[in-house]
C-alpha positions in Angstrom: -12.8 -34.7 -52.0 -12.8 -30.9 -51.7 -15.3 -31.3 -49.2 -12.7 -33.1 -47.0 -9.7 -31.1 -48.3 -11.8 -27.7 -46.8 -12.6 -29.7 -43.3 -9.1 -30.8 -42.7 -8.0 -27.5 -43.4 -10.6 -26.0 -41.5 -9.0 -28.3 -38.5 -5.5 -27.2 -38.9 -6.5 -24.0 -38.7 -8.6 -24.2 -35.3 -5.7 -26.0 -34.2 -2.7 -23.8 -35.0 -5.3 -20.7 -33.4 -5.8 -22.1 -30.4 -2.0 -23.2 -29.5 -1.0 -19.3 -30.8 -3.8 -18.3 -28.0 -2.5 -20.9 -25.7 1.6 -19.8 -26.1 -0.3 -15.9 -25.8 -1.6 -16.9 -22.5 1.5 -19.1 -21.0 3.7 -16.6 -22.1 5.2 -14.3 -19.3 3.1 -11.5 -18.2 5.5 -8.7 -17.4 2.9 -5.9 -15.7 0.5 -5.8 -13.4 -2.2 -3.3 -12.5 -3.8 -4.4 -8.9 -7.0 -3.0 -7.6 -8.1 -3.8 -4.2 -10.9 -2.2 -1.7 -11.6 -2.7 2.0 -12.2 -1.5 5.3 -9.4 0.1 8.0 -9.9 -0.1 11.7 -7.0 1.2 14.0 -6.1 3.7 17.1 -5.1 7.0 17.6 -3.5 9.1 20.2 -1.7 12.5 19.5 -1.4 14.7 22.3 -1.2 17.4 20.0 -4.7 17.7 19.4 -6.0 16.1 22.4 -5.4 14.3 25.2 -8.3 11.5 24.7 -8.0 7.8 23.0 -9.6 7.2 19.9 -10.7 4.3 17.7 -11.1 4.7 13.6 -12.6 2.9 11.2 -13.3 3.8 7.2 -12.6 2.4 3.8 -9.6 1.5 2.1 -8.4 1.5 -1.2 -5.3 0.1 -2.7 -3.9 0.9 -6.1 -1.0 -0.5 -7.7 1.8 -1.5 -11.1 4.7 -3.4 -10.9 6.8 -4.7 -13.4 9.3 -7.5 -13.7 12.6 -7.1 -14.7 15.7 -9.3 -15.7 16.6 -11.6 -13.0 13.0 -11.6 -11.4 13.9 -7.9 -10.2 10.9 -6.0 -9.4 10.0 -2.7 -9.8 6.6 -1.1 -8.5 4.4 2.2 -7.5 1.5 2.0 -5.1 -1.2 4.6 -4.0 -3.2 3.4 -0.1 -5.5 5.7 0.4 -7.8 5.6 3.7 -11.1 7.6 4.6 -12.2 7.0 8.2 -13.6 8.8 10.9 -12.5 9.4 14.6 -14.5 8.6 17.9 -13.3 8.9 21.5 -15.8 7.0 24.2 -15.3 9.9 26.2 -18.2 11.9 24.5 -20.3 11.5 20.8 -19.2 15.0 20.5 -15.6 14.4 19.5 -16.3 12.6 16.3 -13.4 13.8 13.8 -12.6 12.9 10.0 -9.6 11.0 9.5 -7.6 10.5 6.4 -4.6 8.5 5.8 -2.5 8.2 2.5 0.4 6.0 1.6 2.6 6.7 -1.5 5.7 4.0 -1.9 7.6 3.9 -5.0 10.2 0.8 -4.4 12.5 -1.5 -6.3 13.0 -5.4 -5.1 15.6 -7.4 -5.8 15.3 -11.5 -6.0 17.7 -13.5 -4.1 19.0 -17.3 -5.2 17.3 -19.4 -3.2 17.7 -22.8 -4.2 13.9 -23.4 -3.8 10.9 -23.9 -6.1 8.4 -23.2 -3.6 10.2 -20.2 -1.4 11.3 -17.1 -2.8 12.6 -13.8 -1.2 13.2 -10.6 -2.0 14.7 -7.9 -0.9 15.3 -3.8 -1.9 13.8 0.0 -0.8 11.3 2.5 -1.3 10.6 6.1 -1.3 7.4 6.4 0.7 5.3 9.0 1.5 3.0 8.8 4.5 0.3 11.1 6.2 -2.0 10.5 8.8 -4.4 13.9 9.1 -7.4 14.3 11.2 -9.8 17.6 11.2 -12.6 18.7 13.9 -15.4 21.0 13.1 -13.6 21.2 9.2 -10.6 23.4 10.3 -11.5 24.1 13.9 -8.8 21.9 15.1 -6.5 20.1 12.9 -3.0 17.8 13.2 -1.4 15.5 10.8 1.7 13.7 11.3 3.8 12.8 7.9 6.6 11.0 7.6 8.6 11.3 4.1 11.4 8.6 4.2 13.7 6.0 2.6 12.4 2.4 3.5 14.3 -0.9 4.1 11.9 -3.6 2.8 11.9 -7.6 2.4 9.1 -10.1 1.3 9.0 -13.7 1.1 6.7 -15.8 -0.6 5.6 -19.1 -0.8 4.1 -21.1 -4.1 1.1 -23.5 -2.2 0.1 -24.8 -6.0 0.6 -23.6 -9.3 -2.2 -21.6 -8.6 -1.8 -20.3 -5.4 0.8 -18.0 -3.8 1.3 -16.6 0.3 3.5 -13.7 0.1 4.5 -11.4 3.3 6.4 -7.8 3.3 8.1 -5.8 5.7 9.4 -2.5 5.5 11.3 -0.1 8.2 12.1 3.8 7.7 15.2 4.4 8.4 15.7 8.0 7.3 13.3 10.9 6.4 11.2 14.1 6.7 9.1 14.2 10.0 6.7 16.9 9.6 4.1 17.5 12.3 2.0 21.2 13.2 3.2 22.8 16.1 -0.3 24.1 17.4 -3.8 22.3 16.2 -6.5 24.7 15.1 -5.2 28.2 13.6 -1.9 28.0 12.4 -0.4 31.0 10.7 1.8 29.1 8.0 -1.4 26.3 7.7 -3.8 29.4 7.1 -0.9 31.5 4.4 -1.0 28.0 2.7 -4.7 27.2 2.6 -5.0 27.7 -0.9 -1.5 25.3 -1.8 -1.3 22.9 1.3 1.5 21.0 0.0 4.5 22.8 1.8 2.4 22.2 4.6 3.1 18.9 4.6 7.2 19.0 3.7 7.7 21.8 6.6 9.8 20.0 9.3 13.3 18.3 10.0 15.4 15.7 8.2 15.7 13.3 11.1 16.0 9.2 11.3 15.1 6.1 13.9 16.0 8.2 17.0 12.7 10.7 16.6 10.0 8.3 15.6 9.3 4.5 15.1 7.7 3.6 12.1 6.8 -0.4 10.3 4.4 -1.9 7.9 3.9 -5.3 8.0 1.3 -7.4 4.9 0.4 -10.8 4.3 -1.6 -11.4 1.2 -3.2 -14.9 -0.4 -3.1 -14.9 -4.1 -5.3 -16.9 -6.3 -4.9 -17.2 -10.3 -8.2 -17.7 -11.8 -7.1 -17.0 -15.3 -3.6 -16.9 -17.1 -3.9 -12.8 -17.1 -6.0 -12.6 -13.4 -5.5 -12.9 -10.1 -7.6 -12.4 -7.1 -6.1 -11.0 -3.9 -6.8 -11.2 0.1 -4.9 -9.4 2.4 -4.2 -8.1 5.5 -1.8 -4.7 6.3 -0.5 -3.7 9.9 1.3 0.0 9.7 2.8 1.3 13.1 4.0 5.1 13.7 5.1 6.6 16.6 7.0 9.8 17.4 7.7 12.3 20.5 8.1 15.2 18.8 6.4 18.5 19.3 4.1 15.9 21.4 3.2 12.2 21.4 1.7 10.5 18.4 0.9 6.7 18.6 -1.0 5.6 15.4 -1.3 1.7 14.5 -3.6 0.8 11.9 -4.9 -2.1 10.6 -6.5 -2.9 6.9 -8.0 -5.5 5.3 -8.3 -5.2 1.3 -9.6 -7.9 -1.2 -9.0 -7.6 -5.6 -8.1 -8.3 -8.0 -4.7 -8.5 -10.2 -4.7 -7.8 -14.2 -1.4 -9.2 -15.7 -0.2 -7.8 -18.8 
């Protein structure tokens, strides 16, 4: 009898673990940590530091949190760095280093669709955004940044319970466009060698009429656990500007991860 009074007991114990583990795992995650690598291939043209075409290619890495609020509000922080390298068909000779870094710090809001499968979003950023290339280390150098306020909307659609599409869109609208005014020596580039970052801020508060800027993203999402998600996706970025001279820089990325909900 105490033999079956200990099994039984034994049972309801297993049992009430596994549904606390169960409730645990349904319940909603409201973090995230994402972690995705990849490779970047785009064009460059900046008649600042010369007049030939060029084609890049290098890694990519994406870093990221968000976290859900009330309402399905989100907010979220995320860090795109890219390390590539420059080469013109014009000669083997012009081979440059190219890095690119994006810094977004944004808040979306959720709108009331009257859908279970669609929902959209919509909200702004404060993104940060260089594009710097060096020849010979410092022998010639030009960057363009672009330090703005961002529109920004994303849709998604839930294929499964499992599986998610999701695209985003974001337009500049207002910011800092800070580009050198020679390549190679630079007086206030060389007086800042040893702290770069004014470097980067020196220029003029300016808006849609001085450059052209988008990012574009569609990502696949797969849930393979309750906590864990793995990610595919592709990123088209755009920047253009006249100033000091002509800068045309598309870029294209492709990144797959993972996403760790918490």
């Amino acid at each position: 009898m105490k033999q079956i009074t200990l099994i039984a007991l034994l049972c309801a114990w297993v049992c009430i673990a596994v549904a606390q583990e169960e409730n645990k795992q349904q319940a909603t995650k409201k973090n995230a940590l994402r972690v995705q690598v990849g490779l970047q291939q785009g064009y460059f043209k900046d008649l600042n530091f010369s007049p030939l075409n060029y084609s890049s290619i290098g890694l990519a890495v994406k870093l990221g949190y968000e976290r859900e609020l009330k309402n399905n509000d989100r907010l979220f922080f995320t860090i795109n760095p890219q390390l590539g390298r420059l080469r013109s068909e014009a000669s083997k000779y012009t081979t440059s280093d190219h890095y690119t870094i994006n810094l977004e710090l944004g808040y979306l809001a959720d709108l009331p669709i009257k859908s279970s499968k669609i929902e959209a979003m919509v909200g702004g950023q404060l993104h940060s955004y260089l594009d710097l290339t060096f020849y010979g280390g410092t022998n010639a150098v030009s960057f363009f940044g672009l330090h703005s306020v961002d529109l920004l909307g994303q849709i998604s659609w839930n294929i499964s319970e499992k599986q998610i599409l999701e695209s985003n869109f974001s337009l500049p609208v207002f910011g800092l466009l800070s580009r050198p005014p020679y390549t190679g020596w630079d007086k206030y580039i060389v007086e800042h060698a040893n702290n770069p970052v004014p470097v980067f801020f020196r220029g003029d508060w300016t808006s849609l009429n001085d450059y052209l800027a988008f990012a574009w993203n569609v990502q696949y999402q797969y849930e393979l656990a309750p906590t864990v998600d793995l990610i595919a996706e592709y990123q088209f970025s755009y920047h253009r500007t006249k100033q000091i001279k002509t800068a045309i820089l598309p870029s294209n990325q492709i990144t797959f991860g993972t996403r760790l909900k918490f």
